[in-house]
C-alpha positions in Angstrom: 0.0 0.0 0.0 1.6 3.6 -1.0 -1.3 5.8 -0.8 -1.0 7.1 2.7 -1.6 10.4 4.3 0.5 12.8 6.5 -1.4 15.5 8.0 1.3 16.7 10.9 5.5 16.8 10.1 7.7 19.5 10.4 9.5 19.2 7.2 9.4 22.8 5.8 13.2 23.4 6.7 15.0 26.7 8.5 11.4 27.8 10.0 10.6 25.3 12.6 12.2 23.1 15.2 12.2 20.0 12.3 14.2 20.6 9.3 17.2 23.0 9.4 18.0 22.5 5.7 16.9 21.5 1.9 18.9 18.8 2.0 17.2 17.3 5.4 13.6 18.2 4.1 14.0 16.2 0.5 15.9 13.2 2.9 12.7 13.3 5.1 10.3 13.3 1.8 12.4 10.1 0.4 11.7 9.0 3.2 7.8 9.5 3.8 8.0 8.2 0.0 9.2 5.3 1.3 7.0 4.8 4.0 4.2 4.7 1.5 3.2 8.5 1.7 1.4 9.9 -1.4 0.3 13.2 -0.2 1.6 15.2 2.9 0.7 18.2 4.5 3.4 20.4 6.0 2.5 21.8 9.3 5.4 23.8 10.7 4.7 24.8 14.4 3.0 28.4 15.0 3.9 30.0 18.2 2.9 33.4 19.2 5.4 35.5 20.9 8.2 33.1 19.9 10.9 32.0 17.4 7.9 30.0 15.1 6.2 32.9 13.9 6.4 32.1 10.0 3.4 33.8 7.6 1.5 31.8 4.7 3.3 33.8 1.9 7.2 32.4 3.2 5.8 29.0 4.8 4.7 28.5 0.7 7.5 30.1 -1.0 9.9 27.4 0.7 7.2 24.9 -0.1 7.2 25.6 -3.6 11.0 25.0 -3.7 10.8 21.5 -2.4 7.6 21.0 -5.1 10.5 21.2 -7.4 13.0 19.3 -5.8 11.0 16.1 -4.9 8.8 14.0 -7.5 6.4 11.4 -6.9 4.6 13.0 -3.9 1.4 15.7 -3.2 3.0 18.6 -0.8 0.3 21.1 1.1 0.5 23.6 3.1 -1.1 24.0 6.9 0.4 24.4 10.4 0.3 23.2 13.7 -0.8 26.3 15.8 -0.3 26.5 19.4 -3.6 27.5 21.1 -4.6 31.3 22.0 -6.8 33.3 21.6 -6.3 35.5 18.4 -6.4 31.8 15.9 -9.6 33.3 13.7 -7.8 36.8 12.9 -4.7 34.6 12.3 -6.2 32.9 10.0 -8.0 36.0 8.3 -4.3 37.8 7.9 -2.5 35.3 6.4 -0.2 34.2 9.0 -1.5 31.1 9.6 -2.9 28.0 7.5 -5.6 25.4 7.7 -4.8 22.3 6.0 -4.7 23.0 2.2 -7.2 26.0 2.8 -9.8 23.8 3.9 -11.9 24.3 7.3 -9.5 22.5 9.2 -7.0 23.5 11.5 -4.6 21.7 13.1 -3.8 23.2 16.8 -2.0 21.9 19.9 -2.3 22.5 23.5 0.3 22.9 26.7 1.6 19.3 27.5 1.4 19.6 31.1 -1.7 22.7 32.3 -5.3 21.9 30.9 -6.5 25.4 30.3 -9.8 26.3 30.7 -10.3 28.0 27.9 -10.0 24.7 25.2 -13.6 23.9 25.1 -14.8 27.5 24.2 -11.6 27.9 21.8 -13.3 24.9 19.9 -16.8 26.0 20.2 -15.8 29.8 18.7 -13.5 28.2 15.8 -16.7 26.1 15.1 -19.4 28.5 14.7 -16.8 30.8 12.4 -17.0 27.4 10.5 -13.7 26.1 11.5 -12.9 22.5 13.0 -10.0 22.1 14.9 -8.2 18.9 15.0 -6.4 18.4 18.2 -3.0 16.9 17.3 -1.8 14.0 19.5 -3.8 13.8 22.6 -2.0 11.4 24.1 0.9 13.0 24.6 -1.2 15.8 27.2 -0.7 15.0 31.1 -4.1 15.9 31.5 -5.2 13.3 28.9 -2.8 10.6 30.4 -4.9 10.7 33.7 -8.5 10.7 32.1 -9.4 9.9 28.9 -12.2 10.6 29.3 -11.4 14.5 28.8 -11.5 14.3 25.2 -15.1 13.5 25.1 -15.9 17.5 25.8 -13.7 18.2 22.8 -15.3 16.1 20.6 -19.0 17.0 21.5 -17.7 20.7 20.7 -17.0 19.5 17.2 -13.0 18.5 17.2 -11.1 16.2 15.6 -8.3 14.3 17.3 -5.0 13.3 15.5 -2.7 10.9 17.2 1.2 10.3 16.2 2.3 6.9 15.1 5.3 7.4 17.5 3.5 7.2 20.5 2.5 3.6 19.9 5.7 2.6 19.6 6.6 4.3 23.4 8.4 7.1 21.3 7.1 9.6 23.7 7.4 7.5 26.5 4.9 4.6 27.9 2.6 7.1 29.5 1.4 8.3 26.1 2.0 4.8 24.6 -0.8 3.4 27.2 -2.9 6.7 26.3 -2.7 6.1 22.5 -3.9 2.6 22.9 -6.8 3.4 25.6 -8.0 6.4 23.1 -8.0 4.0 19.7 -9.9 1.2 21.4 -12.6 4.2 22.7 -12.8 4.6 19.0 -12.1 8.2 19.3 -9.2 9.0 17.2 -9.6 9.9 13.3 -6.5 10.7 11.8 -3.0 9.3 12.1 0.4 11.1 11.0 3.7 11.1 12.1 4.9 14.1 13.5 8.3 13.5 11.9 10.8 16.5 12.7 14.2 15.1 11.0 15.1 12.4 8.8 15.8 8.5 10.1 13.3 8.9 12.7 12.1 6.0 15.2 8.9 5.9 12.5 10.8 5.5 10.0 12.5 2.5 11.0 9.7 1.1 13.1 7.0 2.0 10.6 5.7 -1.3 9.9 5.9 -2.9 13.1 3.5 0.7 14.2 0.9 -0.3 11.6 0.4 -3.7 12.7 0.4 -3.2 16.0 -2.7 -0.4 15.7 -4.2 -2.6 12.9 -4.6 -5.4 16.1 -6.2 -2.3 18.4 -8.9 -1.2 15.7 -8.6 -3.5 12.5 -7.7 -3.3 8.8 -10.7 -1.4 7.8 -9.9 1.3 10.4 -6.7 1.6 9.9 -6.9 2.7 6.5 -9.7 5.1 7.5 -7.4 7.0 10.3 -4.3 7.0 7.8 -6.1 7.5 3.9 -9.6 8.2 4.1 -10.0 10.5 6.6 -6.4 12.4 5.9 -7.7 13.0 1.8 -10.9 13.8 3.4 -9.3 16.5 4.9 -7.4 17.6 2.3 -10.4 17.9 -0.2 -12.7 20.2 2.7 -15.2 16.8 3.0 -16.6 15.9 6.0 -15.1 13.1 8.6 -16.5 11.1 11.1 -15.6 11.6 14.9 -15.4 7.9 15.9 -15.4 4.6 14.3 
């Protein structure tokens, strides 16, 4: 199978804390191509009052060069934006992306402090027509002690991403028993990797991830979490919250 989907990386080199050079972004791409990857969305981090503050207009003129410098694979452009409370005029001004201009934005919260604030950040993003998809869950202290947290997200309308990594204990075994507890809730619709540099734990370990999250939900959600719902996505089409 070579038709998957990567919705979170930081490959776009110089402008994140992934990639520091062309040479390291087209060695990632091989990669992903590798991997089985047809299409992949960049989503270099967004960070307000910080060093990963990159517009839409530089984010795809360094795009565009690696268009040129890789064949064989869909590039587009999005970001991972760390919550706050200005994401809509973001948005409006050109400094941030959705995924491929669709209503979908991938945003991350603080890994340790649940703020209070999430649940009405999803609901405002929502009726401005937005859906946010939380990216890897299980990697959130919060989450780690109850699960069950995520279930207010959802009913507000988000999406949650989690990384292939965290299966595999990349992020440590609290996050690898969280990753497993939230796939078997059903909860989860997308899969990516989160790769930040090339010859990456995934990339070595990648078929020995797939199984082991084929055995937690099946072959038929599997390639819903890591094709269907990713092109989904991509084209602005609707996806399900739970399988």
């Amino acid at each position: 199978m070579d038709n998957f989907v990567d919705i979170h990386n930081h490959i776009l080199y110089g402008i994140d804390d992934g990639s520091k050079s062309i040479e390291e972004s087209i060695n990632i791409l091989e990669q992903h191509k590798q991997m089985g990857f047809k299409s992949i969305v960049v989503t270099p981090h967004y960070i307000e009052n910080s060093n990963y503050v990159c517009n839409n207009k530089e984010k795809q003129r360094i795009l565009d060069t690696l268009k040129d410098k890789v064949q064989g694979i869909q590039l587009y452009l999005g970001n991972e934006v760390f919550i706050n409370n200005n994401l809509y005029e973001l948005l409006n001004s050109g400094e941030i992306s959705t995924i491929n201009s669709s209503k979908y934005l991938l945003i991350e919260f603080p890994m340790n402090q649940k703020l209070k604030t999430i649940t009405d950040t999803i609901y405002e993003l929502k009726i401005k027509g937005i859906i946010p998809i939380i990216a890897h869950p299980e990697r959130y202290e919060y989450v780690k002690k109850n699960i069950n947290i995520v279930d207010e997200w959802i009913e507000e309308g988000a999406l949650l991403q989690s990384n292939y990594g965290s299966i595999a204990g990349v992020y440590g075994e609290g996050a690898k028993r969280t990753v497993k507890k939230l796939l078997k809730k059903g909860v989860i619709s997308l899969l990516a990797t989160d790769i930040h540099f090339p010859d990456s734990e995934i990339y070595k370990n990648i078929e020995k991830i797939r199984k082991k999250i084929k055995r937690i939900i099946g072959e038929e959600n599997f390639i819903e979490l890591t094709i269907i719902n990713p092109n989904k996505i991509i084209n602005n089409e609707k996806v399900s919250t739970s399988y």
